[in-house]
PDB file of N, CA, C, O and CB in Angstrom:
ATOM      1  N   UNK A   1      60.882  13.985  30.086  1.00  0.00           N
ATOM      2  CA  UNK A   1      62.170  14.579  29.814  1.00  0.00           C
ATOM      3  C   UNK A   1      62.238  14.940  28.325  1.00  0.00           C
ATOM      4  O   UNK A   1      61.698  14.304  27.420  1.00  0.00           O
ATOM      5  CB  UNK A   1      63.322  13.613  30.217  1.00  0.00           C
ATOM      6  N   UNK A   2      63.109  16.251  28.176  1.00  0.00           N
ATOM      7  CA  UNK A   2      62.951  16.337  26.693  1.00  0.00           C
ATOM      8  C   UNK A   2      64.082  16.286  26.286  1.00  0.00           C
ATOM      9  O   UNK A   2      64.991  16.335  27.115  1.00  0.00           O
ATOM     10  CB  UNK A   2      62.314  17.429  26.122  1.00  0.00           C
ATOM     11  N   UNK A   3      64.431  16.153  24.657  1.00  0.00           N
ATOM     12  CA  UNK A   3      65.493  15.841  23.862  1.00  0.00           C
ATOM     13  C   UNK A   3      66.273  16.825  24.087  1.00  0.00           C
ATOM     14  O   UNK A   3      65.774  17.902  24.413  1.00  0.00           O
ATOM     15  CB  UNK A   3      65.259  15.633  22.537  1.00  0.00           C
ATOM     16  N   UNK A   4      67.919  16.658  23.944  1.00  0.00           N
ATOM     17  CA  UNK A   4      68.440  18.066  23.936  1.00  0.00           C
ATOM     18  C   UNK A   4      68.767  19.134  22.887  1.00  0.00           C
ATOM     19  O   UNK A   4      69.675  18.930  22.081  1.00  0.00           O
ATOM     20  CB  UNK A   4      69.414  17.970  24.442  1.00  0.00           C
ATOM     21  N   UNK A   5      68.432  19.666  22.881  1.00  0.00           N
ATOM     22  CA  UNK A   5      68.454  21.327  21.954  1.00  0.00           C
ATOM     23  C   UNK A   5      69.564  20.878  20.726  1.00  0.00           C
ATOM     24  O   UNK A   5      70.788  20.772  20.796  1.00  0.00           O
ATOM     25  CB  UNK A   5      69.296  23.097  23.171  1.00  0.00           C
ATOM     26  N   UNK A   6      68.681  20.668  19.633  1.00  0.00           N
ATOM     27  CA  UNK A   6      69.732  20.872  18.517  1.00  0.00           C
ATOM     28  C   UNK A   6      70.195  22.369  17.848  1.00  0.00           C
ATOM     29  O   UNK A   6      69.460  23.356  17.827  1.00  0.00           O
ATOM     30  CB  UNK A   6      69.184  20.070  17.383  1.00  0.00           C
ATOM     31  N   UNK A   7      71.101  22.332  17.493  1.00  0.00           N
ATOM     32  CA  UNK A   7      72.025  23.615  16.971  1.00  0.00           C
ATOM     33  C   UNK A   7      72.304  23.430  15.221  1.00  0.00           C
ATOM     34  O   UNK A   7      72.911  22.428  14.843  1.00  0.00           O
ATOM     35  CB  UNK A   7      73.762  23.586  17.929  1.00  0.00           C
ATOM     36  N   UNK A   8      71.969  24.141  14.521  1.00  0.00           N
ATOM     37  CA  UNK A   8      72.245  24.101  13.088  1.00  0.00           C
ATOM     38  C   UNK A   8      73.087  25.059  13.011  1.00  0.00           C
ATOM     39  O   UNK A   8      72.842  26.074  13.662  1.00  0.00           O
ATOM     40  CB  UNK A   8      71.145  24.251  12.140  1.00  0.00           C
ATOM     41  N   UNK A   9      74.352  24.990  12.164  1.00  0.00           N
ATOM     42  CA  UNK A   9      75.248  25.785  12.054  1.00  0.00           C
ATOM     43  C   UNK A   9      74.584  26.699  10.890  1.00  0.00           C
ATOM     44  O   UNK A   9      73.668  26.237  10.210  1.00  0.00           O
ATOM     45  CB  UNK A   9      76.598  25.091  11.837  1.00  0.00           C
ATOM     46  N   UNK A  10      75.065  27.978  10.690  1.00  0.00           N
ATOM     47  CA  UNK A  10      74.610  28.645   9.473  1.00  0.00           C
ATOM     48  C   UNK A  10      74.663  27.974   8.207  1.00  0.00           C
ATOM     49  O   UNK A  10      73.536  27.911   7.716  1.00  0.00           O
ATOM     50  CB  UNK A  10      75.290  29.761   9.310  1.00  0.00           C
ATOM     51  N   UNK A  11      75.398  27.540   7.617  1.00  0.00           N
ATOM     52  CA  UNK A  11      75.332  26.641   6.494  1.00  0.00           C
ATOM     53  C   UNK A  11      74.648  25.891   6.003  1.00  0.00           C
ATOM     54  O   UNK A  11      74.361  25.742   4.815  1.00  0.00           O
ATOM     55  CB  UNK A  11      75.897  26.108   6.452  1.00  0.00           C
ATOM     56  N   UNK A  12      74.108  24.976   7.525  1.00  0.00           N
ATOM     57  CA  UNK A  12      73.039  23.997   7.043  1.00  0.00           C
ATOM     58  C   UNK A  12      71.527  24.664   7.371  1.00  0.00           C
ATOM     59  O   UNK A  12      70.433  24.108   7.280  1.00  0.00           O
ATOM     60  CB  UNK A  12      73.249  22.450   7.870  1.00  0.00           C
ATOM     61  N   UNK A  13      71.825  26.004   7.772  1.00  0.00           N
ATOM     62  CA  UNK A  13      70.647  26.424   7.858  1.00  0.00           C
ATOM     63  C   UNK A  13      70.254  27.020   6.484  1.00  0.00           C
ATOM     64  O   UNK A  13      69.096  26.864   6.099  1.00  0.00           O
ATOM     65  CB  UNK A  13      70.557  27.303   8.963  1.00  0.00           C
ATOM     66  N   UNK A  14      71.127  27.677   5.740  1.00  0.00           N
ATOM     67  CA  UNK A  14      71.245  27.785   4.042  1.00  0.00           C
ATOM     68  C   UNK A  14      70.705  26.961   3.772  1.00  0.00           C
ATOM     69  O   UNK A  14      69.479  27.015   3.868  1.00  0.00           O
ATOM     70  CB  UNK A  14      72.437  27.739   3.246  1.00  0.00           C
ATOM     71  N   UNK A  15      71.340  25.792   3.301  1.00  0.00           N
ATOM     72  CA  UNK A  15      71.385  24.415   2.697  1.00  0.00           C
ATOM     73  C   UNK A  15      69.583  23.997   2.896  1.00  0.00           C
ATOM     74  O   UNK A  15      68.732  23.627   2.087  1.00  0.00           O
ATOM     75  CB  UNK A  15      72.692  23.230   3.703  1.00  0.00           C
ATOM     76  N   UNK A  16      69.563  24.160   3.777  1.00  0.00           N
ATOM     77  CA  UNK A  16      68.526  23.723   4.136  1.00  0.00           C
ATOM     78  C   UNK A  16      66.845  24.687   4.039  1.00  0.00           C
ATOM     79  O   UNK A  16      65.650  24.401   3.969  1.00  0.00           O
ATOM     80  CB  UNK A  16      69.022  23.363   5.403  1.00  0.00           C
ATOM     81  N   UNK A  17      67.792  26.055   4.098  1.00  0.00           N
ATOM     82  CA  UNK A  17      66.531  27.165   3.197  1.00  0.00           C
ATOM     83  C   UNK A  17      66.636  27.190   1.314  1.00  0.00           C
ATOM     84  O   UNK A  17      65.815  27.687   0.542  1.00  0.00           O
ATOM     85  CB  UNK A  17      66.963  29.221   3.790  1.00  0.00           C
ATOM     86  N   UNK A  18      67.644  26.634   1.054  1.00  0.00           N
ATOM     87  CA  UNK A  18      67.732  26.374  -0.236  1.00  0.00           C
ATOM     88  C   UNK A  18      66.968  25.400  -0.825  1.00  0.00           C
ATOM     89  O   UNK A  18      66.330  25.492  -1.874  1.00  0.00           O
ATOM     90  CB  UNK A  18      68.838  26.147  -0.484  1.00  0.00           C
ATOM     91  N   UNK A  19      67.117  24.034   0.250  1.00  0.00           N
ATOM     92  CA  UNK A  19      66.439  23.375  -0.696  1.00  0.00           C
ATOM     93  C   UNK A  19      64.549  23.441  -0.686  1.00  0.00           C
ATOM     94  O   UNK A  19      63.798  22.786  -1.408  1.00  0.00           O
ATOM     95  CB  UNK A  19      67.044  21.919  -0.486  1.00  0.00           C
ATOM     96  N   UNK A  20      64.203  24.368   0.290  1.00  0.00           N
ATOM     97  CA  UNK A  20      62.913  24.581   0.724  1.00  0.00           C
ATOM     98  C   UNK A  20      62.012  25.724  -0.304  1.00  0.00           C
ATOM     99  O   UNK A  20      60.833  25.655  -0.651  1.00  0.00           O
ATOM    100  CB  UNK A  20      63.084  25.085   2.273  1.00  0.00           C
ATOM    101  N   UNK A  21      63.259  26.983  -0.696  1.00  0.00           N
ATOM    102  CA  UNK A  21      62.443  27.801  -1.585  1.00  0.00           C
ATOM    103  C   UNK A  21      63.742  27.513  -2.991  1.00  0.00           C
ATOM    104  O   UNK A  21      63.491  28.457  -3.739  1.00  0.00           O
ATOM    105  CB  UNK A  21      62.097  29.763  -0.848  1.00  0.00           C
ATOM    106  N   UNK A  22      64.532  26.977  -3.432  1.00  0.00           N
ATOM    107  CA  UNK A  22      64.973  26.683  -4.433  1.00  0.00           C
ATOM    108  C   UNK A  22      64.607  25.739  -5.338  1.00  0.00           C
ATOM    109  O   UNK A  22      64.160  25.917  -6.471  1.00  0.00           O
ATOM    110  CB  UNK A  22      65.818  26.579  -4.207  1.00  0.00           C
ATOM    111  N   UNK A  23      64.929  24.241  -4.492  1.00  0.00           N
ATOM    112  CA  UNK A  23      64.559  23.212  -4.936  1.00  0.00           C
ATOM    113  C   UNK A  23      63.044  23.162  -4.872  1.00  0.00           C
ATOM    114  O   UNK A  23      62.500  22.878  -5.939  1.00  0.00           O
ATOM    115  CB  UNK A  23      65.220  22.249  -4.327  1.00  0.00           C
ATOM    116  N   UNK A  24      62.245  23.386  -3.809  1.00  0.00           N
ATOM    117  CA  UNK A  24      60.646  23.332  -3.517  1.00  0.00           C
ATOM    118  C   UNK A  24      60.667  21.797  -2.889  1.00  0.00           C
ATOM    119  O   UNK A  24      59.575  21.234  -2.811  1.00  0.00           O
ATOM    120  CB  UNK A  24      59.485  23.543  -5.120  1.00  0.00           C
ATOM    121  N   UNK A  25      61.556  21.266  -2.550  1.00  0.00           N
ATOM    122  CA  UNK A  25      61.094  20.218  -1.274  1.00  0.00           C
ATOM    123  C   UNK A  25      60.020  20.840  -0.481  1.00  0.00           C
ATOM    124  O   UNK A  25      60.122  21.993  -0.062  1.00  0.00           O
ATOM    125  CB  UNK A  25      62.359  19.872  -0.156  1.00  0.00           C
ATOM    126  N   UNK A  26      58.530  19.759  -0.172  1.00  0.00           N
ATOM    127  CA  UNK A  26      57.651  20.181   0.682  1.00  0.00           C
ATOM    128  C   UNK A  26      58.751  20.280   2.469  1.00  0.00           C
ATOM    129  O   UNK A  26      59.630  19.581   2.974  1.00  0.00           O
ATOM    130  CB  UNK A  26      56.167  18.905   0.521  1.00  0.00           C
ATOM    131  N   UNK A  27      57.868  21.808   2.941  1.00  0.00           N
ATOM    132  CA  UNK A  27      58.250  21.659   4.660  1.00  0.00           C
ATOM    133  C   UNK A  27      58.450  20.413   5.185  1.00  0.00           C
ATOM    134  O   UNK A  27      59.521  20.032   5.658  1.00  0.00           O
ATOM    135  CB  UNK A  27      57.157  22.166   5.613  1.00  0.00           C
ATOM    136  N   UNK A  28      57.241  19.636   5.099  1.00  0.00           N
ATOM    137  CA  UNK A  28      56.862  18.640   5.853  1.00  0.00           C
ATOM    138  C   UNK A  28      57.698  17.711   5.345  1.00  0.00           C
ATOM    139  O   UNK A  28      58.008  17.222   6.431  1.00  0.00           O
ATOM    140  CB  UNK A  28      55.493  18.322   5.868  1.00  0.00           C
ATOM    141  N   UNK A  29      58.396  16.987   4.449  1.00  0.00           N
ATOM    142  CA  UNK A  29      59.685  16.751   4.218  1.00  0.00           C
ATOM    143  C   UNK A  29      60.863  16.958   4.998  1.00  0.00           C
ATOM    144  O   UNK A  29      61.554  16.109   5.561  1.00  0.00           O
ATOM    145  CB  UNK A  29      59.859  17.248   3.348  1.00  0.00           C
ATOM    146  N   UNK A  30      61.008  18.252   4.955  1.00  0.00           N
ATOM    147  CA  UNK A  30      62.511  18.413   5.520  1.00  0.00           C
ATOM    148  C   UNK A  30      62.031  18.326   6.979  1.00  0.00           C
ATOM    149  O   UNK A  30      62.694  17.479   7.576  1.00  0.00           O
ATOM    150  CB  UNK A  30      63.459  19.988   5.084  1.00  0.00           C
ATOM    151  N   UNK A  31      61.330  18.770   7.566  1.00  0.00           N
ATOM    152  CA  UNK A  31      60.695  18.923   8.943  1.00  0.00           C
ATOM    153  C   UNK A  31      61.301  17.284   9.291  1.00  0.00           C
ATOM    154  O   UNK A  31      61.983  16.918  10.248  1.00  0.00           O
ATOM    155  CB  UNK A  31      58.660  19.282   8.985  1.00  0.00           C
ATOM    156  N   UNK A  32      60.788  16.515   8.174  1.00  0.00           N
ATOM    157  CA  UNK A  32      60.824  14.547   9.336  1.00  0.00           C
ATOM    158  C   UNK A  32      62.436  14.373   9.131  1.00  0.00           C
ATOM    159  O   UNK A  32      63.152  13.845   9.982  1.00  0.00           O
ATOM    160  CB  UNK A  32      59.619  12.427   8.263  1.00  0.00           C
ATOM    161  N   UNK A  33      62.954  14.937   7.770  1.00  0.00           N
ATOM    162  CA  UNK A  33      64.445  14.501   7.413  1.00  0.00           C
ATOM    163  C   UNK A  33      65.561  15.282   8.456  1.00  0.00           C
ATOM    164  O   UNK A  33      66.721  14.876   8.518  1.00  0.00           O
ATOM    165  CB  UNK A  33      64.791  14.971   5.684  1.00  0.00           C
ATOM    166  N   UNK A  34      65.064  16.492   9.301  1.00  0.00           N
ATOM    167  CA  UNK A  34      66.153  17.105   9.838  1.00  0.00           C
ATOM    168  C   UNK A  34      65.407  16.805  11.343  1.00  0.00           C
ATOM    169  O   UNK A  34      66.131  16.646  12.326  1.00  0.00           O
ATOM    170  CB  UNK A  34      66.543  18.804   9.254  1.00  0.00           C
ATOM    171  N   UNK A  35      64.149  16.745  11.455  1.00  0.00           N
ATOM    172  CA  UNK A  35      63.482  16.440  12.951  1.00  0.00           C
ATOM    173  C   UNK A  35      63.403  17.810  13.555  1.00  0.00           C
ATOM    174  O   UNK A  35      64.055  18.179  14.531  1.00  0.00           O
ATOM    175  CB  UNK A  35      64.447  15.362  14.020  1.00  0.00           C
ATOM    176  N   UNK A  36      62.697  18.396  13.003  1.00  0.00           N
ATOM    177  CA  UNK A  36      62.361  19.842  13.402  1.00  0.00           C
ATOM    178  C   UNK A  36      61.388  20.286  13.085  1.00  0.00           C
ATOM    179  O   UNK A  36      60.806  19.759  12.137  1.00  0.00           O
ATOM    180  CB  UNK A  36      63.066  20.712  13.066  1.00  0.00           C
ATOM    181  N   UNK A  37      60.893  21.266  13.646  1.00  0.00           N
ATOM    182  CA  UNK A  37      59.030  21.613  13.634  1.00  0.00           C
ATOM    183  C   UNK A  37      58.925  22.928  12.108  1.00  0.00           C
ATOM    184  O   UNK A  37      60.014  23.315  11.684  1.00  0.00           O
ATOM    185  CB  UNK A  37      58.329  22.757  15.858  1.00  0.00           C
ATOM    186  N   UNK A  38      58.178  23.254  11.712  1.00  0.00           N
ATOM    187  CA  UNK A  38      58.178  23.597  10.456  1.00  0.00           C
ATOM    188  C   UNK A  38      58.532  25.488  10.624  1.00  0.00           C
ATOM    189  O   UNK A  38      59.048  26.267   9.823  1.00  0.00           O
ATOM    190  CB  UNK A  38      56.570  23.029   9.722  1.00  0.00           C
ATOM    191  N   UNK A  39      57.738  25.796  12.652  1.00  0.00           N
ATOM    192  CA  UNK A  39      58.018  27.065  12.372  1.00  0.00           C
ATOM    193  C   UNK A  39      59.931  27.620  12.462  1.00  0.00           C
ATOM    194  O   UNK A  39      60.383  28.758  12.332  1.00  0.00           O
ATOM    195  CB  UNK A  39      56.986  27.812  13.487  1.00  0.00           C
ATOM    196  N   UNK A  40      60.404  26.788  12.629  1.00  0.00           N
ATOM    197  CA  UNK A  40      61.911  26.430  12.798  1.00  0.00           C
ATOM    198  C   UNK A  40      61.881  27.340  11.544  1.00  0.00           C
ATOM    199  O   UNK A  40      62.023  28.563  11.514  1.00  0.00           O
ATOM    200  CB  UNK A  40      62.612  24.636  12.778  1.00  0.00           C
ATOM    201  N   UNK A  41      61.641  26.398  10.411  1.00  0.00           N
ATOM    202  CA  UNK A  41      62.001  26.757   8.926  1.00  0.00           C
ATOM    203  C   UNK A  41      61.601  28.097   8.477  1.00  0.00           C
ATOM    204  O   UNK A  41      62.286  28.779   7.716  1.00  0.00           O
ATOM    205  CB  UNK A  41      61.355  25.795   7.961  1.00  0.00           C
ATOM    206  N   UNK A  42      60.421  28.470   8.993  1.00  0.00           N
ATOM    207  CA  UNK A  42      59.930  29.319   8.791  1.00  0.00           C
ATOM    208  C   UNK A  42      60.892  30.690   9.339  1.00  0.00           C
ATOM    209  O   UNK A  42      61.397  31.532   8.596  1.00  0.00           O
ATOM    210  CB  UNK A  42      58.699  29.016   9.248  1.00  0.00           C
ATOM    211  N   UNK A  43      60.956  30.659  10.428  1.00  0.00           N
ATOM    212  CA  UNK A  43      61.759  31.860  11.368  1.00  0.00           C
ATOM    213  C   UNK A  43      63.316  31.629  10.805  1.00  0.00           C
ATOM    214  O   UNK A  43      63.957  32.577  11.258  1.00  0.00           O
ATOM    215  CB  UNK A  43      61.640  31.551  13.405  1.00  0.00           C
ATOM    216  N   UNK A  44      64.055  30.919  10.143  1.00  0.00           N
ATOM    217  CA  UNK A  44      65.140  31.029   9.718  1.00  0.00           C
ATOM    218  C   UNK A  44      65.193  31.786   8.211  1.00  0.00           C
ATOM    219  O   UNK A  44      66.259  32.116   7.691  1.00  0.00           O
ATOM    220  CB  UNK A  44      65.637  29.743   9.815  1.00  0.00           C
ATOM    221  N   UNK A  45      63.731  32.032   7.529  1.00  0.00           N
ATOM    222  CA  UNK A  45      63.269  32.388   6.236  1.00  0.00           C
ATOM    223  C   UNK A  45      63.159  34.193   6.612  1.00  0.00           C
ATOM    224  O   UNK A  45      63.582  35.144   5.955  1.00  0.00           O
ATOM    225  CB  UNK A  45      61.629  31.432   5.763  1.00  0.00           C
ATOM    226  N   UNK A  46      62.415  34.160   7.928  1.00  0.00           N
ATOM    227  CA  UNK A  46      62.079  35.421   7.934  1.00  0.00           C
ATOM    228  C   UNK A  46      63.764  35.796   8.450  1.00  0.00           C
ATOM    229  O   UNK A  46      64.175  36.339   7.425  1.00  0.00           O
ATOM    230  CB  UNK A  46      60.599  35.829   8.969  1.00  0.00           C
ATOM    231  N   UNK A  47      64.543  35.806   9.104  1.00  0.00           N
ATOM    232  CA  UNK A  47      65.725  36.198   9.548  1.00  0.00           C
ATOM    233  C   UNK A  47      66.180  36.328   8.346  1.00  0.00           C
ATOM    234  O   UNK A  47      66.055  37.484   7.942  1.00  0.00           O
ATOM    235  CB  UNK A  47      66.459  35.405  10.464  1.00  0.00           C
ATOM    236  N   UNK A  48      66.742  35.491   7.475  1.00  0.00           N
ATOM    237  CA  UNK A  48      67.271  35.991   5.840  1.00  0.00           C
ATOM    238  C   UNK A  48      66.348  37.151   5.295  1.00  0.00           C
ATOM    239  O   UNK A  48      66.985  38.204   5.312  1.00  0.00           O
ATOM    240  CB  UNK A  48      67.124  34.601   4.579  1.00  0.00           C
ATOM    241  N   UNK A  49      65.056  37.317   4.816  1.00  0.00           N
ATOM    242  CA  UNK A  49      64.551  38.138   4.152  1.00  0.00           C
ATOM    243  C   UNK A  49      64.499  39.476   5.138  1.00  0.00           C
ATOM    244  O   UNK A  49      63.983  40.485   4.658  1.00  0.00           O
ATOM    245  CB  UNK A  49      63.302  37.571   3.610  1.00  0.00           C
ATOM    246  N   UNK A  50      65.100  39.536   6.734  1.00  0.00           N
ATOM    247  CA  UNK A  50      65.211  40.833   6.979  1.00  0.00           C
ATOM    248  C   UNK A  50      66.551  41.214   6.725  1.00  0.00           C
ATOM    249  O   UNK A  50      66.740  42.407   6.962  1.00  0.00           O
ATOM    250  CB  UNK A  50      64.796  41.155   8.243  1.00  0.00           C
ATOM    251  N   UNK A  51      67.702  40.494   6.258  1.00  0.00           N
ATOM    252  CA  UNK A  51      69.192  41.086   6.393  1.00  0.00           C
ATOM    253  C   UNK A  51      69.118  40.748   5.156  1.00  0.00           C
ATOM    254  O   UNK A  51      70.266  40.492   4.792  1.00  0.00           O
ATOM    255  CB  UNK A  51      70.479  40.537   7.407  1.00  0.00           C
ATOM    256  N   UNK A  52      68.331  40.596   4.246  1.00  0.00           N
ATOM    257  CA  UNK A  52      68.448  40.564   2.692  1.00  0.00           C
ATOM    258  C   UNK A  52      69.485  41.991   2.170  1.00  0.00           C
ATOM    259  O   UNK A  52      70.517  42.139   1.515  1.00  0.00           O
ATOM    260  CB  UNK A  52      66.652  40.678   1.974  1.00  0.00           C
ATOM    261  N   UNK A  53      68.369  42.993   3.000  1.00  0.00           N
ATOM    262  CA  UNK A  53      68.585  44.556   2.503  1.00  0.00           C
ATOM    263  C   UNK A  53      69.879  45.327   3.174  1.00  0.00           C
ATOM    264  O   UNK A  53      70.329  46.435   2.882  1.00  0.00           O
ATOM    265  CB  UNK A  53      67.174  45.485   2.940  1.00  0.00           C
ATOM    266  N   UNK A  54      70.340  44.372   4.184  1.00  0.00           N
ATOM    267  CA  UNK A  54      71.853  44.717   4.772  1.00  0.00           C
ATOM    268  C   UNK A  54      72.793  44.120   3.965  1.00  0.00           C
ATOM    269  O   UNK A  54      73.626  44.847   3.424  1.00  0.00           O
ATOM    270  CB  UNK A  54      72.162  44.202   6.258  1.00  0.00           C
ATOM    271  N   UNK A  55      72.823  42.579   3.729  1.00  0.00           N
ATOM    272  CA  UNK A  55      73.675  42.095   2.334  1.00  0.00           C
ATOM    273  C   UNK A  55      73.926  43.043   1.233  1.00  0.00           C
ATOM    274  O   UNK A  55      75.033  43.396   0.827  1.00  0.00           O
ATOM    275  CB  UNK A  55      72.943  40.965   1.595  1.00  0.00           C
ATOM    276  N   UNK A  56      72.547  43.485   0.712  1.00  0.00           N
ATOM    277  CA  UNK A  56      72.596  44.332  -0.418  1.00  0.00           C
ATOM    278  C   UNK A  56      73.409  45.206  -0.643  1.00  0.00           C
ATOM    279  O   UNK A  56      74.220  45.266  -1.567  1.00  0.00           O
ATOM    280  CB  UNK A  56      71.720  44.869  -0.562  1.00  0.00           C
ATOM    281  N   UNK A  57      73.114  46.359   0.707  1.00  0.00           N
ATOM    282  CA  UNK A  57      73.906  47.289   0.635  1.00  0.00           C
ATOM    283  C   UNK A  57      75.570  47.127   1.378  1.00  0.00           C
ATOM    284  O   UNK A  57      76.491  47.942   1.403  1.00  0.00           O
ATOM    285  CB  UNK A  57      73.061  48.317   1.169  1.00  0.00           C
ATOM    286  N   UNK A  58      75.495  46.042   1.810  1.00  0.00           N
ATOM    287  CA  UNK A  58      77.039  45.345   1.980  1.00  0.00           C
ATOM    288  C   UNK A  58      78.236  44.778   0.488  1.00  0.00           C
ATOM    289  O   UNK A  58      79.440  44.634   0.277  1.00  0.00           O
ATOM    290  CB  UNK A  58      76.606  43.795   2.908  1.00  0.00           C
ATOM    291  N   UNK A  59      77.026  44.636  -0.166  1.00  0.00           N
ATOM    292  CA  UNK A  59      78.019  44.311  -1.400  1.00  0.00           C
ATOM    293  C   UNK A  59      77.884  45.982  -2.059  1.00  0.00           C
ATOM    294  O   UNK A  59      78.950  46.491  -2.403  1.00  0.00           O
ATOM    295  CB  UNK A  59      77.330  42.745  -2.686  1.00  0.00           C
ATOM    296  N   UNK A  60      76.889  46.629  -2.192  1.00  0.00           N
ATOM    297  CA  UNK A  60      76.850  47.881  -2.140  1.00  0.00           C
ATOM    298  C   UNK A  60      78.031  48.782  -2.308  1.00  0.00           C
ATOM    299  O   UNK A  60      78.359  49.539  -3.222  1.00  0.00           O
ATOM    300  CB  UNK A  60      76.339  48.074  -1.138  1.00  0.00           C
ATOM    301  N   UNK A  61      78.703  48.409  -0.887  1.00  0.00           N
ATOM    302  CA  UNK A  61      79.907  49.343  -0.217  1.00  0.00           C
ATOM    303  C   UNK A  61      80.825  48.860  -1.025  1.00  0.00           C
ATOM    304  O   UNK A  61      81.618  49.648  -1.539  1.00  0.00           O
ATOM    305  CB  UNK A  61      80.346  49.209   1.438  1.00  0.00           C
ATOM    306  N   UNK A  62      80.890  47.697  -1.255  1.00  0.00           N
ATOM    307  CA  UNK A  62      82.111  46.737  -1.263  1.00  0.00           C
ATOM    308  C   UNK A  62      82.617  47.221  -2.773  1.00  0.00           C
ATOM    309  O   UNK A  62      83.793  47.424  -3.079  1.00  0.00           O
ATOM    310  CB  UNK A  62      81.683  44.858  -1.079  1.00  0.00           C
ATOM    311  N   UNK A  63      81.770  47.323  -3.416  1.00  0.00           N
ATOM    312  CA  UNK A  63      82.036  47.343  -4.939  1.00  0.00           C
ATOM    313  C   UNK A  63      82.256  49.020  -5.520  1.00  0.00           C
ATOM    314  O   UNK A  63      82.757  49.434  -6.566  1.00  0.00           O
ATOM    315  CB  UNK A  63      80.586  46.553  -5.748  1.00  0.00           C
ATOM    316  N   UNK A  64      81.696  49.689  -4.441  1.00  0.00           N
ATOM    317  CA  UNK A  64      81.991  51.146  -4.298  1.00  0.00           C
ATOM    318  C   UNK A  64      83.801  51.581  -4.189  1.00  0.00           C
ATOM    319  O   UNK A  64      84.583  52.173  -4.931  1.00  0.00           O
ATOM    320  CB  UNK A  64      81.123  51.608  -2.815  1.00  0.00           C
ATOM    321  N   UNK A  65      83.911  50.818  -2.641  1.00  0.00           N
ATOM    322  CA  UNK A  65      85.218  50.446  -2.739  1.00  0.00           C
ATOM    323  C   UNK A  65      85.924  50.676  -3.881  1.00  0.00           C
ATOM    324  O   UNK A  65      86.355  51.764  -4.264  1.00  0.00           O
ATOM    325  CB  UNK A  65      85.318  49.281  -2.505  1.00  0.00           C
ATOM    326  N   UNK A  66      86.039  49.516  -4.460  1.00  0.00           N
ATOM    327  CA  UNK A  66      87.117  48.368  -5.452  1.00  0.00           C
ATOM    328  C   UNK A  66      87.009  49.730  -6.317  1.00  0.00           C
ATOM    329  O   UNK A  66      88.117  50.249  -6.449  1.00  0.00           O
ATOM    330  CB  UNK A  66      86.422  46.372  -6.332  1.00  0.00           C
ATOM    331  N   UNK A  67      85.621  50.675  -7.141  1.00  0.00           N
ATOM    332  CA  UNK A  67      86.128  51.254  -8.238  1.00  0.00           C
ATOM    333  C   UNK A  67      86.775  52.470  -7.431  1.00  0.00           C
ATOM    334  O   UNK A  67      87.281  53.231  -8.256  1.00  0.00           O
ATOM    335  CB  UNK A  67      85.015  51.578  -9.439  1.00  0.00           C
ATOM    336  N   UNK A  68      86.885  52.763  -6.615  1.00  0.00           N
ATOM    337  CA  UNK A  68      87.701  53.947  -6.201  1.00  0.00           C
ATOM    338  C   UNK A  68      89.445  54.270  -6.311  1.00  0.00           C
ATOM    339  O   UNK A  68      89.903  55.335  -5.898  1.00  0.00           O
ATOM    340  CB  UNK A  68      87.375  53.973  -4.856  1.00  0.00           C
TER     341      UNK A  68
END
């Protein structure tokens, strides 16, 4: 039987990509401290660095906006 499906809210999925490429806590660290497999971490890294370039141009608009 297997464990049931944990859920990370966005925040701690931040929190938790922060302290991986900010701080530089090793993977294998957070992997035993949150109990999750490393490509977890990984695929929550690549999901940010593809909507990096949608953020961008989201603050983009935003500030386009305001001087108008």
């Amino acid at each position: 039987m297997s464990a049931p499906r944990r859920r990370f809210a966005t925040d701690q999925k931040a929190a938790i990509l922060k302290r991986y490429l900010v701080d530089k806590v090793p993977i294998s660290d957070l992997c035993d401290e949150y109990g999750i497999k490393p490509n977890q971490i990984y695929t929550w890294q690549k999901i940010l660095f593809d909507h990096a370039e949608l953020m961008e141009e989201n603050v983009r608009t935003k500030k386009l906006g305001r001087q108008s």
